[in-house]
C-alpha positions as CSV (number, residue, x, y, z in Angstrom):
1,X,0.0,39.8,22.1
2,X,1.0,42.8,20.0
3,X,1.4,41.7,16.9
4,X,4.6,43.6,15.6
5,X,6.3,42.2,18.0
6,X,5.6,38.5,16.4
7,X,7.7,35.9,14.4
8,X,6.0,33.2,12.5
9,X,8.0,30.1,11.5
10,X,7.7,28.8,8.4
11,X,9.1,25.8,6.4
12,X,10.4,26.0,3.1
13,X,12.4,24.4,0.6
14,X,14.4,26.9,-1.6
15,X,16.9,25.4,-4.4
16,X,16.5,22.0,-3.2
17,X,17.5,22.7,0.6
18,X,14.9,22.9,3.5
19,X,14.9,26.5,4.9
20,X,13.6,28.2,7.8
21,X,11.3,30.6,7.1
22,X,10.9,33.5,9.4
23,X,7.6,36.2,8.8
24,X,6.8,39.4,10.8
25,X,5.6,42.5,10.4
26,X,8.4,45.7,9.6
27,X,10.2,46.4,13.0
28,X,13.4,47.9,13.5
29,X,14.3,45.9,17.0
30,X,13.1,42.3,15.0
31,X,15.4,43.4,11.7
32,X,18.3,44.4,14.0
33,X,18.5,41.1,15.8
34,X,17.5,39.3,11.9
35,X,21.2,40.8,11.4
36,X,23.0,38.9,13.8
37,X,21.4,35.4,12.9
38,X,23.5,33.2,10.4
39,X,23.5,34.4,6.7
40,X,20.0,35.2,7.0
41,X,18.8,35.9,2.9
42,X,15.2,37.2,1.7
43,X,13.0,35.4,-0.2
44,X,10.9,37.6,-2.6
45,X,9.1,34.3,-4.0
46,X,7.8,33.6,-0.3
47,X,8.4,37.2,1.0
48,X,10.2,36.8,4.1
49,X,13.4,35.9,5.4
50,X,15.1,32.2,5.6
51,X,18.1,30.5,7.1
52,X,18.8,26.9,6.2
53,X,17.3,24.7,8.3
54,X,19.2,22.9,11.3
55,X,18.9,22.1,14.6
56,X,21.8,24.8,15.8
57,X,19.8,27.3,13.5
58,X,16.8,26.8,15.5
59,X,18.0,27.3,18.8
60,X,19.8,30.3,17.6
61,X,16.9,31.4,16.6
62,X,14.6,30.4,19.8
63,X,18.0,31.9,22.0
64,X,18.2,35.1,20.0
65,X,14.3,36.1,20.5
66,X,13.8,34.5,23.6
67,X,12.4,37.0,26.1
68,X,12.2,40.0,23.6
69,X,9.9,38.5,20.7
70,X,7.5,36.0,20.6
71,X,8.2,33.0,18.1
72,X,4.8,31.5,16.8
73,X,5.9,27.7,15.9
74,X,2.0,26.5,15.4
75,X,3.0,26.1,11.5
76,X,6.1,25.1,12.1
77,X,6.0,22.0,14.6
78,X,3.5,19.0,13.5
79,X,0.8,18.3,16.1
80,X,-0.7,15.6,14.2
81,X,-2.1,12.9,16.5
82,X,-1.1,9.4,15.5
83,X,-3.8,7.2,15.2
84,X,-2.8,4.9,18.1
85,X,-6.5,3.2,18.5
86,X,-6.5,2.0,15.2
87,X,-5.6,-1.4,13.4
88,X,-2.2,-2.1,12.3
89,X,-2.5,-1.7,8.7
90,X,-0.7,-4.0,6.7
91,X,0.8,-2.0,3.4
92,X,2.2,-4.9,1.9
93,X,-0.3,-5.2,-0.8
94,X,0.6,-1.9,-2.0
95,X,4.5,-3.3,-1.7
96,X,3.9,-6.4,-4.2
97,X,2.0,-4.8,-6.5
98,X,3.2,-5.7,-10.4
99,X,5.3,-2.8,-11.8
100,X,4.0,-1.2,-14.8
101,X,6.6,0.2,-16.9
102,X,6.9,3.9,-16.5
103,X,4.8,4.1,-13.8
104,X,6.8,5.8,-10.5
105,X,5.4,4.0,-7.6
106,X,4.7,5.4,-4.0
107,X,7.8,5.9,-2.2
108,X,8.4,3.7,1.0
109,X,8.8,6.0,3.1
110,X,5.3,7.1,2.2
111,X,3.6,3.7,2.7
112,X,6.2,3.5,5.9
113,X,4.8,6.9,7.5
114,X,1.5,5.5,6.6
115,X,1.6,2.4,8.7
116,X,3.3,4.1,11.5
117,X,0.6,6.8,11.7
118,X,-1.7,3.6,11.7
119,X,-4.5,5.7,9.7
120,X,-7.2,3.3,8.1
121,X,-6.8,1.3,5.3
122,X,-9.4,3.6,3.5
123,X,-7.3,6.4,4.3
124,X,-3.7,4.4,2.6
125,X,-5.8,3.4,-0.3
126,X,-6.7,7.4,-1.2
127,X,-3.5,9.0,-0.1
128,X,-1.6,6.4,-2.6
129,X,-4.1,6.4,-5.3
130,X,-3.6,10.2,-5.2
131,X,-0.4,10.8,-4.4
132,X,1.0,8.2,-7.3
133,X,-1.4,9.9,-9.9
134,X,0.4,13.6,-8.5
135,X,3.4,11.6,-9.1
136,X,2.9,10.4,-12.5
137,X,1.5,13.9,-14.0
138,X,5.2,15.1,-12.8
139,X,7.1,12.0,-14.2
140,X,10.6,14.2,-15.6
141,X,10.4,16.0,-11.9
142,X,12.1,14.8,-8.5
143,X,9.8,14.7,-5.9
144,X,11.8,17.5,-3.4
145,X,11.8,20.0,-6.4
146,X,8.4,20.4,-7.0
147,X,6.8,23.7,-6.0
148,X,3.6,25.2,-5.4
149,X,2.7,26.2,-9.4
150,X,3.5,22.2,-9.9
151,X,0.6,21.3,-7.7
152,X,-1.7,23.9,-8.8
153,X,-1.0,22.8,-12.6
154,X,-2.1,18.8,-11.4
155,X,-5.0,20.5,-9.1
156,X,-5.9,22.1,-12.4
157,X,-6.1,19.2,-14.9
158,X,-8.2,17.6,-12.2
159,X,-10.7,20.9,-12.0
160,X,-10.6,20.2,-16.1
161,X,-12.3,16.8,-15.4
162,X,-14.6,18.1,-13.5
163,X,-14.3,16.4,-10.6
164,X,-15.8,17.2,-7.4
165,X,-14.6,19.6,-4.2
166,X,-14.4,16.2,-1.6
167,X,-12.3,14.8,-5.2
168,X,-9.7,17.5,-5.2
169,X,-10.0,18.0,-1.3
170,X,-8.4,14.7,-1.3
171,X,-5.6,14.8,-3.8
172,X,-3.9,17.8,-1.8
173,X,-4.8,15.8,1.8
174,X,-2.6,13.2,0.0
175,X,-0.1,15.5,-1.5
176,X,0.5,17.5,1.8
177,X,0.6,13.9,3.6
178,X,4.4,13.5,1.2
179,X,6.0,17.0,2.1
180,X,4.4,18.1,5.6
181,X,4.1,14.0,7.4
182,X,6.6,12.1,5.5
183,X,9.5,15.0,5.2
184,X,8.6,16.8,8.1
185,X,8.0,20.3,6.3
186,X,4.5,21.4,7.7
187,X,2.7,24.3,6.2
188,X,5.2,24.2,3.0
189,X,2.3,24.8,0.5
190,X,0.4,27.1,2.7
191,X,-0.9,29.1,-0.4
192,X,-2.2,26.2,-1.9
193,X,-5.8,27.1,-2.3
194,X,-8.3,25.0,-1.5
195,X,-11.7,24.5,-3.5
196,X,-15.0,25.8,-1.4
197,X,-16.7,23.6,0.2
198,X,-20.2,22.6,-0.9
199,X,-23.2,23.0,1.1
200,X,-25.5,20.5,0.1
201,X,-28.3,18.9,2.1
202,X,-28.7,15.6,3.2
203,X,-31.2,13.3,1.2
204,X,-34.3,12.7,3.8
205,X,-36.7,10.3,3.5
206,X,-39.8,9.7,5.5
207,X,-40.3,7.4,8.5
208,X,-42.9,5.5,6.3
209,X,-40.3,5.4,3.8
210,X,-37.5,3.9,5.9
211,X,-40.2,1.6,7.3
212,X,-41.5,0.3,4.1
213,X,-37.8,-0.4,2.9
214,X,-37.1,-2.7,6.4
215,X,-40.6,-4.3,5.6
216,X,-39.8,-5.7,1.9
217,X,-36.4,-7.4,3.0
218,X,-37.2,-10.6,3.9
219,X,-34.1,-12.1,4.5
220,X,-33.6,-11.8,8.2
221,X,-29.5,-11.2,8.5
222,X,-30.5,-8.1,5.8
223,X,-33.4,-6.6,7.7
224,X,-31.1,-6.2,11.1
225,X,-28.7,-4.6,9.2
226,X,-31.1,-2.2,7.6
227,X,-32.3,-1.9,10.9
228,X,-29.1,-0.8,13.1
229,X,-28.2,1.5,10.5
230,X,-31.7,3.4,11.1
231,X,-32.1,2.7,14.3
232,X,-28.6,3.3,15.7
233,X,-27.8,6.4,13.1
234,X,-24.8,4.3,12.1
235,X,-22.2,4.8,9.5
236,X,-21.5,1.9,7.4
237,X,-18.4,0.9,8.8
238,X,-19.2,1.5,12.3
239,X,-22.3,-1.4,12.0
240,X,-19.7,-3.6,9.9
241,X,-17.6,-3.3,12.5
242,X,-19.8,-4.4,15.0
243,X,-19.0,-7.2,17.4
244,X,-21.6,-9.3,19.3
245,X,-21.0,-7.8,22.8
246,X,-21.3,-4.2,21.2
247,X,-25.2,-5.1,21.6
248,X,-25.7,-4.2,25.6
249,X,-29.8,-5.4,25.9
250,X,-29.8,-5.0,29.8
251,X,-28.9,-0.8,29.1
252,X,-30.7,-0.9,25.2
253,X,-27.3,0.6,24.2
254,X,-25.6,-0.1,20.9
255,X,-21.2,0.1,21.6
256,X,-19.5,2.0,19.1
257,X,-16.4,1.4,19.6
258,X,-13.0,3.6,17.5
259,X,-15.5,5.2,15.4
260,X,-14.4,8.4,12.9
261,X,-11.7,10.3,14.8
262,X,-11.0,7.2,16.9
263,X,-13.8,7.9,19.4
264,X,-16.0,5.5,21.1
265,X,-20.0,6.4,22.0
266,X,-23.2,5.0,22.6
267,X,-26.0,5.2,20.5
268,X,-29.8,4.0,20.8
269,X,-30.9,0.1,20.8
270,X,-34.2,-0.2,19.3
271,X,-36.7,-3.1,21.2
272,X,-37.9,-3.8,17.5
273,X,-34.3,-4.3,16.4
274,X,-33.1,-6.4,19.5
275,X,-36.1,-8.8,18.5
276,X,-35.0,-9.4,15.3
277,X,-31.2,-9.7,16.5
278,X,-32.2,-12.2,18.8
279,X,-34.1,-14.4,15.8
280,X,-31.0,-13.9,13.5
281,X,-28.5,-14.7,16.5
282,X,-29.7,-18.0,17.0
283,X,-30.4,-18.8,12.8
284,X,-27.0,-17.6,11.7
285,X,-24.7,-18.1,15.0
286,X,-22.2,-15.2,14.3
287,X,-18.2,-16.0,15.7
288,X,-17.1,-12.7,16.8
289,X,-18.8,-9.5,14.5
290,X,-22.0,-9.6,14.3
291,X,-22.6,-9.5,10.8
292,X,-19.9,-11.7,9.3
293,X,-19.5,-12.2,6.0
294,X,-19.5,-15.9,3.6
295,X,-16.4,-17.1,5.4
296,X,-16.3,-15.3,8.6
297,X,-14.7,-12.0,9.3
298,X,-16.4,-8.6,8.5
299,X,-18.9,-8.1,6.1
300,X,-18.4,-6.2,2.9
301,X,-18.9,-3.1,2.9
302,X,-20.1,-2.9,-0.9
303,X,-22.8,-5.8,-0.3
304,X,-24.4,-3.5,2.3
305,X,-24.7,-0.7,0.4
306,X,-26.1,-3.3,-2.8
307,X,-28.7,-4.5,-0.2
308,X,-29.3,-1.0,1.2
309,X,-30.6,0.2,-3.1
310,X,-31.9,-3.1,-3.4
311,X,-34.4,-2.9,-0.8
312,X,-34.9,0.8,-1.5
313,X,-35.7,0.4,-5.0
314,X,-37.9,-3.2,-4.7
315,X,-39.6,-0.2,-2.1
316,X,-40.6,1.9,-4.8
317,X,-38.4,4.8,-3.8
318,X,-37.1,6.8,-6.6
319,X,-34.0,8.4,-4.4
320,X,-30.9,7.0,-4.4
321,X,-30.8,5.6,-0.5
322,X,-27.4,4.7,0.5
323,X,-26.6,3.2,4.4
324,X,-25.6,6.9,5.0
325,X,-29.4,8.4,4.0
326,X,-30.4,6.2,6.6
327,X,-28.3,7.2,9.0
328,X,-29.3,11.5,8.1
329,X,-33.0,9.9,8.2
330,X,-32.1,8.9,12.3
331,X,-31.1,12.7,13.2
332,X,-34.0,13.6,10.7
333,X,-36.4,12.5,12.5
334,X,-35.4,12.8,16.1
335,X,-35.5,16.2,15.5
336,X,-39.2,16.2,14.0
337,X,-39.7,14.0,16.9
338,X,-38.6,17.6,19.8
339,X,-35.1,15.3,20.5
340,X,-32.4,18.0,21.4
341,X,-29.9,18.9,19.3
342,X,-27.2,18.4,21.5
343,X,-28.9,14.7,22.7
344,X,-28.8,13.9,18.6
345,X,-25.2,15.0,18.4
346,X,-23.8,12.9,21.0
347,X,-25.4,10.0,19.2
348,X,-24.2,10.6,15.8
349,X,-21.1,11.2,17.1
350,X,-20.2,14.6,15.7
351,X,-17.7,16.4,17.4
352,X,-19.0,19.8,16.3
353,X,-22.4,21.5,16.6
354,X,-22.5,22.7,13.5
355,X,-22.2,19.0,11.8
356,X,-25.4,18.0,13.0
357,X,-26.8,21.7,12.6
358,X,-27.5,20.8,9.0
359,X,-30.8,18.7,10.1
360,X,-32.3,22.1,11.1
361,X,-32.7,22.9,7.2
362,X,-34.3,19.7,6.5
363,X,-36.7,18.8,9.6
364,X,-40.4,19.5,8.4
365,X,-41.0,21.0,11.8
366,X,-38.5,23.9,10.9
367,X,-41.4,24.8,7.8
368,X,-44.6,23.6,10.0
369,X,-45.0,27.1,11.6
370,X,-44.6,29.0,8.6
371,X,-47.8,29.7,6.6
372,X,-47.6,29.2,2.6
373,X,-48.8,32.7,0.9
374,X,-50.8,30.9,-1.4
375,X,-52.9,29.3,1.6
């Protein structure tokens, strides 16, 4: 597709009013028919031209380039999925919270948009944590009115604190979740710039390691959890999540079911692990997941990761080991072990490659074959 010969649609909000934005490179047969649209006006700020934004504008637009131009609407039209596997998630904690004076709240249609999208309660708890402390650094401003040098003067007084790429990553997530999701502008802060994002490794430990943590927990409901989480390359909440038919013995398949990104997989069932499930099945007599908590329903998610450093440091291991270390230990070591890359990202669950690529820069067997100068 030549590229002269292309419109993108933006959207904008110009003096309070949501505009059409329309972008494309000089050409006189796209500026002649710009002419004949409805009070088209330029924008210097955005650099490009904009018509207010209704339906009749749009299909003037779509009739009057139809054929002779092609309109790029990939900004302009939101393709975000909704998350139709997940929970309901009930907002109405954040709803009946106690109102501190001079503190704006989240708006409902926020919390609204939230629940209908059905993202996961982790997801509500960020985007409103974020989005009221946007809110409160622009108290005096409406919410429609605030542009681009706004956010980046919030972004900023975060970058001040110090705080960390995934931090600020997820204060504009939040942010854009407001003016693309709830107001149905996509792409509106397109120039919003976001931090780079860091490279680091994964912490690895060794097999004798992760083995020496499993062998000082004693408690049996603790040393299956340890276990699956190794043995399984599980994420936290995918084991808590766990119910007891999830365990398929005849196959030695674990279930994961609506993992990250909603997708469902199977991972590895460990004979060791099964053993020990079978012992803590019949001591502890779980309802419906497998690892329920003091008064039934899930575990906690926080007394996992406790047990998880617990064990780690009553093993004499000076890292900090979290459930997710053990799970980067799994691919680790598969990898040392000749396990395909593509087997190892089918089990984690990755949908990209280059997620589980990482475990190539950490695998002893990537620095085996190289001979140290001073040897």
């Amino acid at each position: 597709m030549n590229p002269i010969k292309t419109i993108t649609l933006y959207h904008l909000m110009i003096k309070n009013q949501k505009m059409i934005g329309l972008k494309f490179y000089p050409d006189k047969l796209i500026q002649g028919l710009i002419k004949g649209l409805p009070n088209p006006r330029w924008s210097k700020q955005y650099n490009m031209v904009y018509m207010t934004n209704t339906k009749d504008n749009l299909g003037i637009i779509n009739n009057t380039f139809k054929g002779i131009v092609w309109l790029n609407y990939n900004l302009f039209l939101s393709n975000k999925p909704i998350h139709i596997n997940n929970e309901s998630v009930d907002v109405s904690w954040f709803r009946k919270r106690k109102h501190i004076a001079g503190h704006r709240l989240c708006p409902e249609a926020y919390l609204l948009k939230l629940e209908l999208k059905k993202y996961a309660i982790n997801t509500v708890r960020t985007y409103v944590y974020f989005f009221e402390m946007f809110m409160n650094h622009h108290k005096e401003k409406e919410l429609k009115s605030i542009n681009e040098n706004d956010i980046r003067d919030f972004l900023q007084t975060l970058i001040h604190k110090s705080v960390s790429n995934s931090y600020l990553n997820q204060a504009i997530n939040a942010i854009k979740f407001y003016y693309e999701v709830v107001l149905g502008m996509p792409n509106r802060f397109y120039n919003i710039e976001r931090p780079r994002k860091d490279h680091k490794l994964p912490t690895i430990i060794s097999k004798q390691e992760v083995l020496s943590i499993i062998e000082v927990t004693k408690n049996n409901k603790h040393k299956c959890m340890i276990q699956l989480l190794y043995s399984a390359g599980l994420r936290r909440s995918e084991l808590l999540n766990l119910k007891i038919e999830d365990i398929d013995s005849k196959r030695m398949l674990v279930s994961v079911k609506q993992a990250k990104g909603s997708k469902d997989r199977y991972t590895l069932l460990s004979k060791t692990v099964l053993k020990e499930l079978r012992i803590y099945y019949k001591k502890y007599k779980p309802q419906e997941y497998l690892f329920q908590g003091q008064y039934g329903g899930k575990y906690s998610g926080e007394s996992i990761l406790k047990i998880v450093k617990e064990a780690a440091t009553k093993a004499g291991i000076r890292k900090t080991i979290t459930p997710h270390v053990l799970r980067h230990c799994f691919a680790t070591h598969l990898l040392e072990s000749g396990v395909d890359l593509r087997q190892i990202q089918v089990l984690l669950g990755h949908s990209s490659s280059k997620t589980t690529e990482i475990y190539t820069h950490v695998a002893t067997n990537t620095f085996k074959t190289i001979k140290n100068p001073l040897d």
